[in-house]
C-alpha positions as CSV (number, residue, x, y, z in Angstrom):
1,X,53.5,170.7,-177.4
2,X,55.1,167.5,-176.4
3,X,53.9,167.9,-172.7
4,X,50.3,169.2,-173.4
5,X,50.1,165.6,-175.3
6,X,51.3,164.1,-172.2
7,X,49.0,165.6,-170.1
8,X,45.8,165.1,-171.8
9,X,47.3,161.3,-172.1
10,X,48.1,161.1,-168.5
11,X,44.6,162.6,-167.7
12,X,42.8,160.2,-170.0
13,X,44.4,157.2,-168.4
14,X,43.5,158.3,-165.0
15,X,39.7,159.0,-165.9
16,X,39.5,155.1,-167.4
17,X,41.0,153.8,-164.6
18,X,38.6,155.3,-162.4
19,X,36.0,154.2,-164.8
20,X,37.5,150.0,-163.8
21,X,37.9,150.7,-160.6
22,X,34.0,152.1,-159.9
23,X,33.3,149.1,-161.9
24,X,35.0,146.8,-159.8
25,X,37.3,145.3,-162.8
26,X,40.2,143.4,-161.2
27,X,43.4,145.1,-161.2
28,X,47.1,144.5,-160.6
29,X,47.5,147.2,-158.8
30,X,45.7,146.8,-154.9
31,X,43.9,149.5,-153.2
32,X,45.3,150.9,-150.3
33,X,42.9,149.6,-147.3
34,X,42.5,151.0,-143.7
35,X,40.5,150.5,-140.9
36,X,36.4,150.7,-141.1
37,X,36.2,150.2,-145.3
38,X,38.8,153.4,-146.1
39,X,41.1,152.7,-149.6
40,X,43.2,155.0,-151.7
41,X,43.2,153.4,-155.0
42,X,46.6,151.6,-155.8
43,X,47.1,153.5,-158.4
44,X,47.2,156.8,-156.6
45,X,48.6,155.7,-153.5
46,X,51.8,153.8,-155.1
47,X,52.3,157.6,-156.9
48,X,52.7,159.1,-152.9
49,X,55.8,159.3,-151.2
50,X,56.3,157.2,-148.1
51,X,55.7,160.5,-145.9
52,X,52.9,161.3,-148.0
53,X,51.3,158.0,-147.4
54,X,51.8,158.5,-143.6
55,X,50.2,162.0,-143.8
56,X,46.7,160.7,-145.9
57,X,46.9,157.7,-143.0
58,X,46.8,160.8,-140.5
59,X,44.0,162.4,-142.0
60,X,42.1,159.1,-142.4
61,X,43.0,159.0,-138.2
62,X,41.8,162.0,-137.7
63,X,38.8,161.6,-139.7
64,X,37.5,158.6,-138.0
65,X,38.3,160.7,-134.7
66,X,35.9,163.4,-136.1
67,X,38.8,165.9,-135.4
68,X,40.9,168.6,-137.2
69,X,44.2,168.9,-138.3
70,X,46.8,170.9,-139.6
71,X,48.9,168.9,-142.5
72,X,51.9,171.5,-142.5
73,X,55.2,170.9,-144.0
74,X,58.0,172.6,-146.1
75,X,57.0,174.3,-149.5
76,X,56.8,171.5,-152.0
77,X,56.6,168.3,-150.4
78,X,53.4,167.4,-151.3
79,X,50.7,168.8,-149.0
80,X,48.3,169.0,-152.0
81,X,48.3,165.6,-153.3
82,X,48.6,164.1,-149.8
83,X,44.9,166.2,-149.8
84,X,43.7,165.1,-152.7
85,X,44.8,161.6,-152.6
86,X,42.7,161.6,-148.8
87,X,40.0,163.1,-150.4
88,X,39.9,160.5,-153.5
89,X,40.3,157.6,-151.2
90,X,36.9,158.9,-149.3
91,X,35.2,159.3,-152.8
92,X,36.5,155.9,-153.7
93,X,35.5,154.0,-150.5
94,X,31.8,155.1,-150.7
95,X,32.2,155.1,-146.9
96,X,28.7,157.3,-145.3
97,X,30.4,160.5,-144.1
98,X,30.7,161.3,-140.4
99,X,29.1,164.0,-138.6
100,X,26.9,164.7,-141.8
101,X,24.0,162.2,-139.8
102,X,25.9,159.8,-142.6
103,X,23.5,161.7,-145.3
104,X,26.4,161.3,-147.8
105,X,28.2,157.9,-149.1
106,X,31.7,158.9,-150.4
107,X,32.8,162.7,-150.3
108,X,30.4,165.2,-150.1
109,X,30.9,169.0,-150.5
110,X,34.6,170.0,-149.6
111,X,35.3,173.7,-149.3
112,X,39.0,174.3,-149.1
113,X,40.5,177.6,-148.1
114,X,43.8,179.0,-149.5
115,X,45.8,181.8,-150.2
116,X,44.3,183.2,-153.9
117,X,48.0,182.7,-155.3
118,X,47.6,179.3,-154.8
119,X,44.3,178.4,-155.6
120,X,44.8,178.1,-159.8
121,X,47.5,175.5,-158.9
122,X,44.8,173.5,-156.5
123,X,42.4,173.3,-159.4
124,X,44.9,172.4,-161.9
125,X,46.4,169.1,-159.4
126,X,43.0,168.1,-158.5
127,X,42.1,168.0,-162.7
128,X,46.1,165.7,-163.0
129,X,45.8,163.3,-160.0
130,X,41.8,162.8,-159.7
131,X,39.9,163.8,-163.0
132,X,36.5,162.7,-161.4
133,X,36.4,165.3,-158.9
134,X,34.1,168.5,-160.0
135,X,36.2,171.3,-158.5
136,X,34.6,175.2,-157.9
137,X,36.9,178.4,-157.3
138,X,34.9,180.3,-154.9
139,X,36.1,183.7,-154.8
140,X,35.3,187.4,-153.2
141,X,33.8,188.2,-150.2
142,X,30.3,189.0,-150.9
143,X,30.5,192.7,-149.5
144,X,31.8,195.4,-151.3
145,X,34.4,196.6,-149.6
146,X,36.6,197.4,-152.1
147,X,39.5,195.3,-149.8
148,X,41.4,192.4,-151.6
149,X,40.7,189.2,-150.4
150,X,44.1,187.0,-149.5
151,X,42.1,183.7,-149.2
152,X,39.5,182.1,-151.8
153,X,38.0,178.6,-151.5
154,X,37.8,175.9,-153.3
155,X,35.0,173.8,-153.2
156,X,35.0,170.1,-154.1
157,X,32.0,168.0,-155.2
């Protein structure tokens, strides 16, 4: 019972702190900046491990390269939040996407794909480290085919 409280408190915190930051209240704890207008809010960033923060630089890299990327480590060192933390800082930034003719400011749609054992988790760390974030399980293939899926999507909005 002791950790549900937690987490509800945890997850409260975090959803007024993105309330001051989208308002532009002063805080002691500074953004993350990067080239062209990019920042991971302090708060978030601080959380990340130092190879964690080099691995949401990388995507930010290869973002502003308009490439791909494979972020691909060991189980459990973070592969999730270095995503999510990337995808909150381009929420944050209000930046106009690339190679969307810059029709969106921040983050539009995201679909990620992962294996369906997974996907539960991904929903659940999106809800912890970025509470703004309206999260989607898209799952099955469409066709009857009476075949189990191994990958569902998760879409991010």
């Amino acid at each position: 019972m002791l950790h549900v409280i937690h987490i509800r408190w945890h997850k409260q915190r975090l959803k007024e702190r993105h309330k001051q930051l989208m308002a532009g209240e002063d805080s002691d704890e500074s953004d993350a900046e990067f080239d062209e207008g990019f920042r991971v809010p302090g708060f978030l960033f601080k959380k990340l491990f130092k190879y964690q923060q080099t691995g949401v630089r990388w995507l930010w890299e290869l973002h502003c390269q308009q490439a791909g990327g494979i972020l691909g480590d060991e189980m459990g060192l973070g592969k999730t939040i270095q995503i999510i933390a990337f995808l909150a800082g381009l929420s944050y930034s209000k930046i106009r996407t690339r190679g969307s003719n810059y029709r969106f400011r921040g983050l539009g749609p995201t679909v990620i794909v992962c294996p369906t054992t997974v996907m539960h988790q991904w929903v659940k760390e999106f809800h912890t480290w970025w509470p703004p974030f309206r999260v989607a399980i898209l799952h099955e293939t469409g066709s009857y085919t009476n075949k189990k899926v191994p990958y569902s999507s998760i879409v991010v909005y």
